[in-house]
C-alpha positions in Angstrom: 19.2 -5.2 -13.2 16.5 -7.0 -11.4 17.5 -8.7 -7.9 16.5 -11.8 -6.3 15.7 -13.5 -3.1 15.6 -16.9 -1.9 13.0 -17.0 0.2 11.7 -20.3 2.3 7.8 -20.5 2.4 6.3 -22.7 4.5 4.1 -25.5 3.1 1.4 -24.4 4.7 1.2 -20.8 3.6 1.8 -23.1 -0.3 -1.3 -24.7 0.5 0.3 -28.1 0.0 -0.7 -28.9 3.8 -2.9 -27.4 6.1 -2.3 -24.5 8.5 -1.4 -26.9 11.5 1.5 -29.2 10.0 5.1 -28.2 10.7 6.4 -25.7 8.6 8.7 -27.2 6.1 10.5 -24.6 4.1 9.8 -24.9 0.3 12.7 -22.8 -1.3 11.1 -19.9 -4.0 13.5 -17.4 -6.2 11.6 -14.2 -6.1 12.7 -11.3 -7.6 12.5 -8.5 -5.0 13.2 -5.2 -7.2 13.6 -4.5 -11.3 15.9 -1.5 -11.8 13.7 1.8 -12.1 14.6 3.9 -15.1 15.5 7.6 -14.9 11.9 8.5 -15.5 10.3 6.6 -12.9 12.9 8.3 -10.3 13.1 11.9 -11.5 9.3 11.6 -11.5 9.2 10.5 -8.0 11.6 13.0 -6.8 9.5 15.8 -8.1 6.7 14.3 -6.3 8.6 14.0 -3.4 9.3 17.9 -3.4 5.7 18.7 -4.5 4.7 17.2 -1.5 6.9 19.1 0.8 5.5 22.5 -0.2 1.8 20.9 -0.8 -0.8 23.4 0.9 -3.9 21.4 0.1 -5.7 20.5 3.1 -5.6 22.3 6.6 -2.4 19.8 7.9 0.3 21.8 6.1 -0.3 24.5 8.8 0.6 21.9 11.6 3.3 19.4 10.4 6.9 19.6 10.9 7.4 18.3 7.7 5.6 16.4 5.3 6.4 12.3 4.5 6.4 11.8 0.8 7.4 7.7 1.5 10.8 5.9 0.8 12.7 3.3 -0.6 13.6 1.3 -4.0 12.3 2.9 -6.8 11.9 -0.5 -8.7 10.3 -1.8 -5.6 7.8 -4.8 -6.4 6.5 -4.4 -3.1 4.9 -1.4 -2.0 3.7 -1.0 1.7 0.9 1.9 2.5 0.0 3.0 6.0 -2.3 5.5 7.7 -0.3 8.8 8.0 2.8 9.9 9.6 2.8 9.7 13.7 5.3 12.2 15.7 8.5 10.4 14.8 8.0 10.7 10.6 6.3 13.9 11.2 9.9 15.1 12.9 12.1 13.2 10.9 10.4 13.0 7.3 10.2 9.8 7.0 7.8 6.8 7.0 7.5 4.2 9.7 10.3 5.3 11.7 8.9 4.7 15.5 7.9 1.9 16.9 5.3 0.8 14.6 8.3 1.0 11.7 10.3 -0.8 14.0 8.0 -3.7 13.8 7.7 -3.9 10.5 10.9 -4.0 9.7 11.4 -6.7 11.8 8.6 -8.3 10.3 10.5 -7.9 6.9 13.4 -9.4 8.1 11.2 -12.4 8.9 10.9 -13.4 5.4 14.2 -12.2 4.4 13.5 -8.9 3.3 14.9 -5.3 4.2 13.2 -2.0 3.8 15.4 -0.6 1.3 13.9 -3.5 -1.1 10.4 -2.4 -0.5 8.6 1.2 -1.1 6.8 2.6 2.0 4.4 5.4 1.7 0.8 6.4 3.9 -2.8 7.3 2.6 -2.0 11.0 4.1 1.5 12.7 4.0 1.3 15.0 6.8 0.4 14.0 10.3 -3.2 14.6 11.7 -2.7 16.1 15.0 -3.0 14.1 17.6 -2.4 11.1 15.8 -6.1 11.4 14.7 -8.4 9.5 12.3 -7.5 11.1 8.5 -10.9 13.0 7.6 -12.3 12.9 3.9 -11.1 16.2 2.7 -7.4 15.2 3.4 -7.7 11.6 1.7 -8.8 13.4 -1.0 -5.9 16.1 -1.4 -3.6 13.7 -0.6 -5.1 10.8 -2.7 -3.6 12.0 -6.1 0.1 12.1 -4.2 -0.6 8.0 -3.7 -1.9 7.4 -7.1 0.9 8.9 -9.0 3.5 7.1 -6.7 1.5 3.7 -7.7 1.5 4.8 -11.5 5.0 5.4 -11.3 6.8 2.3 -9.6 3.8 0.3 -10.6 4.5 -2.4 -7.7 3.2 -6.0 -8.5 1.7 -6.5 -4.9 0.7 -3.4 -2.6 0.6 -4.4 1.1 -2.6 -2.4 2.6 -1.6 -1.7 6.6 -5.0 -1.1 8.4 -8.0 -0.3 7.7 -7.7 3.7 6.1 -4.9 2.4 3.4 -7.3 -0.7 2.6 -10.6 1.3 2.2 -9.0 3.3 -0.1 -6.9 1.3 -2.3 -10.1 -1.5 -2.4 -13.0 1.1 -2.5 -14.5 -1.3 -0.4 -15.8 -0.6 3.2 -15.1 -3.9 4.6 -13.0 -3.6 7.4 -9.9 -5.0 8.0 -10.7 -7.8 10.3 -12.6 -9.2 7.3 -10.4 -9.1 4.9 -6.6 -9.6 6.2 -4.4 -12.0 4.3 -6.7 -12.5 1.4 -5.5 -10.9 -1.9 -7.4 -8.7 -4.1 -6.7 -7.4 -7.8 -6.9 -4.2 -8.4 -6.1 -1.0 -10.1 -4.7 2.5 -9.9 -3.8 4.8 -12.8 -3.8 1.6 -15.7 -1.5 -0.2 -13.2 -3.2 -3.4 -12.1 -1.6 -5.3 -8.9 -2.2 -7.9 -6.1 -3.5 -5.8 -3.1 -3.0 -7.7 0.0 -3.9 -6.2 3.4 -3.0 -6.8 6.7 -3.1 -5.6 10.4 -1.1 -2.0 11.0 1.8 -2.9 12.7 0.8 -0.6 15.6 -1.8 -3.0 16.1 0.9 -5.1 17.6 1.5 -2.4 20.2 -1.6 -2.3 21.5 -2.5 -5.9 21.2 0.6 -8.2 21.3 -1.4 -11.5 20.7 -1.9 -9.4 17.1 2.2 -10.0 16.4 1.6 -13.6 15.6 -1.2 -12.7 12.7 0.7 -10.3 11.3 3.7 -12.5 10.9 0.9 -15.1 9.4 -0.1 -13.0 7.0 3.3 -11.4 6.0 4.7 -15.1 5.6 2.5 -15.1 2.1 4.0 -12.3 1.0 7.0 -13.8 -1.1 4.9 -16.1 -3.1 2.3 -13.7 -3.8 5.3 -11.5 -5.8 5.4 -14.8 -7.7 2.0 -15.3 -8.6 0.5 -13.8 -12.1 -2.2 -11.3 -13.0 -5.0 -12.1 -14.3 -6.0 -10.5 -17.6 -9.6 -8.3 -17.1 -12.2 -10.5 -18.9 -12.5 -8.8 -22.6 -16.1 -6.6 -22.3 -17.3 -3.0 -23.0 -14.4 -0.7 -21.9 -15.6 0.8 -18.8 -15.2 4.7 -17.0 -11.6 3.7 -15.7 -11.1 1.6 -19.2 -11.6 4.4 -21.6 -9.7 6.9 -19.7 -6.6 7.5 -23.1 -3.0 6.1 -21.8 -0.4 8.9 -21.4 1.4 7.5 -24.3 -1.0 7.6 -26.6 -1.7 4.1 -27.7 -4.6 1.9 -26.9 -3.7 -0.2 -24.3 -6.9 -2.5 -23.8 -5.7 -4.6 -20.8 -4.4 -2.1 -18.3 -0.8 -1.7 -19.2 1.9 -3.6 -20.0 3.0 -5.8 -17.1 5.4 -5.2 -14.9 8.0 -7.1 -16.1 7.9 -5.1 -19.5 9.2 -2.1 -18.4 7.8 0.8 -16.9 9.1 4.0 -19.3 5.8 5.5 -19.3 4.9 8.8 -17.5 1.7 8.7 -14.3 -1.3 9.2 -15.6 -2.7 12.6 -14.0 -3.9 11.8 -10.3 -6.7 12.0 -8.7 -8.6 8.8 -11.1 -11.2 6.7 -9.4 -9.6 4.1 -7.7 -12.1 0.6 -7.4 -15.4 1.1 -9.0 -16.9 4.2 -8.4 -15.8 4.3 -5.0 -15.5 8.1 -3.6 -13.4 8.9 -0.1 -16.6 10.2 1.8 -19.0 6.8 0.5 -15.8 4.7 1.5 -14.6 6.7 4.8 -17.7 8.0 6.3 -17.3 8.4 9.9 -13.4 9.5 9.3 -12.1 11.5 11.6 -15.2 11.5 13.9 -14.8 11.1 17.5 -16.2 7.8 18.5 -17.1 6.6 22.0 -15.0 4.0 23.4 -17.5 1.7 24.0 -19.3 1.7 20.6 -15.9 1.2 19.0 -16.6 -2.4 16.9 -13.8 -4.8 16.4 -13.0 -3.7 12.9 -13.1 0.1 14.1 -10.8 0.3 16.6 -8.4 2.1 17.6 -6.4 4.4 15.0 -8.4 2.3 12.4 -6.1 0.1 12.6 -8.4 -3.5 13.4 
C-alpha cells in the first residue's frame, strides 16, 4: 500500500517564478513510501544484525554500539550522513542529538516525519572524537550502504555533507558546490536522484546556514515526483555488465521503482560513480588539518 502526501511547493522552488516572489503554495500529491515486501525487510534486518557484530575496521573496538540506520522500509527518501556522534553511538540510532533534532524539524517543514524516510551514515560506528572517517573505514563500511540502497532502492537519496556526497557521487567537489542541484546516479543496478545538501550540524555551528538548508529541503517533495531518465543505449559498461541477481538481462539498470522491488542486493562493495575509489575520492580523510588552512568547502566535520 503506497502512502501519499500533500505537500505545498512554493512557486519558486517550481520554477514558475523566480527565487524572490512570494511563495505561493502550488499543491503536489507525492507518494511518500510503497509498502516493502518481506524480502526487502528480512534482508535489512539481517543487515542490521551483521552490522552490530561487524569487526572490519579498527572502530568496533571503540563504539558503544554500532548504527545500522532506521526507518520505513519502503522509504522513497533515503537520508545519508557522516557517521554516528556520541548520542547514536549510545543509543543505536541515527541522528538522534542535536543535529537529528534539526532535521527532523526540517522534515516537518515540508510535511514529512522521520518514520516516512530511511536514515543511515557513510560509517556505522562512531570515529572517536567525532573525527573525519578515514579511507579504510569508508571502505569496510561502504558495502553496509550499498546493500541498504539495493535493497529499499529509494527514488531520491538526500547526501548530508560533504563525506556522504563524495561517496555516493564519486566526485570530489565539495559541498558548497554542489548543494541543491540533483544528480542521477547509481548503486548496485538501482538508479536514483541524488540530491545533497548542508549537514544539519552545519546549522549548529553556523545558524545563518538554517535558512539554506530549509531552501534546499523545500525541493525535496517535487524531486520524488520527477522521472528518471533512461541511460542513453551504448556499449554496456564495467557497472553495466555486472549479471543481475536474478538472472535476467536487465539492460537499463533495473526495473523502476514503482515496479516492485522483489529482487535480492546485489553483493556489496560495487563501484559506486565511474571508477571512483574512497582513497582517489577522500584523500585527506581523517587527516588533521590546521585551522587556518581549512577552505570553505572543508570545514569543519566535512560538513561545508
Amino acid at each position: 500500500m503506497r502512502r501519499y502526501l500533500v505537500c505545498h511547493l512554493s512557486s519558486a522552488c517550481a520554477g514558475l517564478v523566480s527565487e524572490g516572489a512570494c511563495r505561493a503554495s502550488l499543491p503536489v500529491l507525492v507518494t511518500v513510501t510503497d509498502a516493502a515486501t518481506p524480502d526487502v525487510v528480512a534482508g535489512l534486518d539481517a543487515l542490521r544484525r551483521e552490522v552490530g557484530a561487524c569487526t572490519r575496521c579498527p572502530l568496533h573496538e571503540t563504539r558503544t554500539q554500532a548504527v545500522s540506520g532506521e526507518g520505513d522500509p519502503g522509504a522513497r527518501l533515503m537520508f545519508v550522513g557522516e557517521a554516528p556522534g556520541y548520542h547514536e553511538d549510545k543509543q543505536g540510532r541515527p541522528f538522534v542529538g542535536a543535529a537529528g533534532k534539526t532535521l527532523d524539524e526540517l522534515l516537518a517543514s515540508i510535511g514529512f516525519a522521520r518514520e516516512q524516510v530511511f536514515i543511515a551514515n557513510v560509517l556505522k560506528c562512531r570515529p572517536p572524537g567525532n573525527r573525519d572517517p578515514r579511507p579504510d573505514e569508508i571502505a569496510a563500511c561502504r558495502p553496509y550502504l550499498e546493500a541498504q540502497v539495493a535493497l529499499i532502492r529509494p527514488v531520491v537519496i538526500c547526501s548530508l555533507g560533504n563525506f556522504a556526497t563524495k561517496l555516493l557521487s564519486g566526485d570530489q567537489s565539495g559541498i558548497t558546490k554542489v548543494h541543491g542541484a540533483p544528480q542521477i546516479r547509481e548503486v548496485g543496478g538501482h538508479r536514483f536522484h541524488l540530491y545533497p545538501i548542508f549537514h544539519p550540524a552545519a546549522a549548529l555551528y553556523t545558524p545563518a546556514m538554517l535558512e539554506t538548508l530549509r531552501a534546499d529541503m523545500y525541493r525535496l517533495p517535487q524531486l520524488l515526483t520527477e522521472p528518471l531518465p533512461q541511460p542513453a543505449a551504448g556499449p554496456a559498461s564495467e557497472d553495466d555488465s555486472r549479471p543481475p541477481v536474478d538472472g535476467h538481462a536487465d539492460p537499463a539498470g533495473r526495473a523502476p521503482r514503482s515496479a516492485g522491488r522483489t529482487e535480492a542486493p546485489p553483493s556489496a562493495g560495487g563501484p559506486v560513480g565511474r571508477d571512483a575509489s574512497v582513497a582517489a575520492v577522500f584523500p585527506n580523510a581523517g587527516a588533521p588539518t590546521a585551522v587556518g588552512a581549512v577552505s570553505a568547502e572543508e570545514d569543519q566535520l566535512g560538513l561545508f
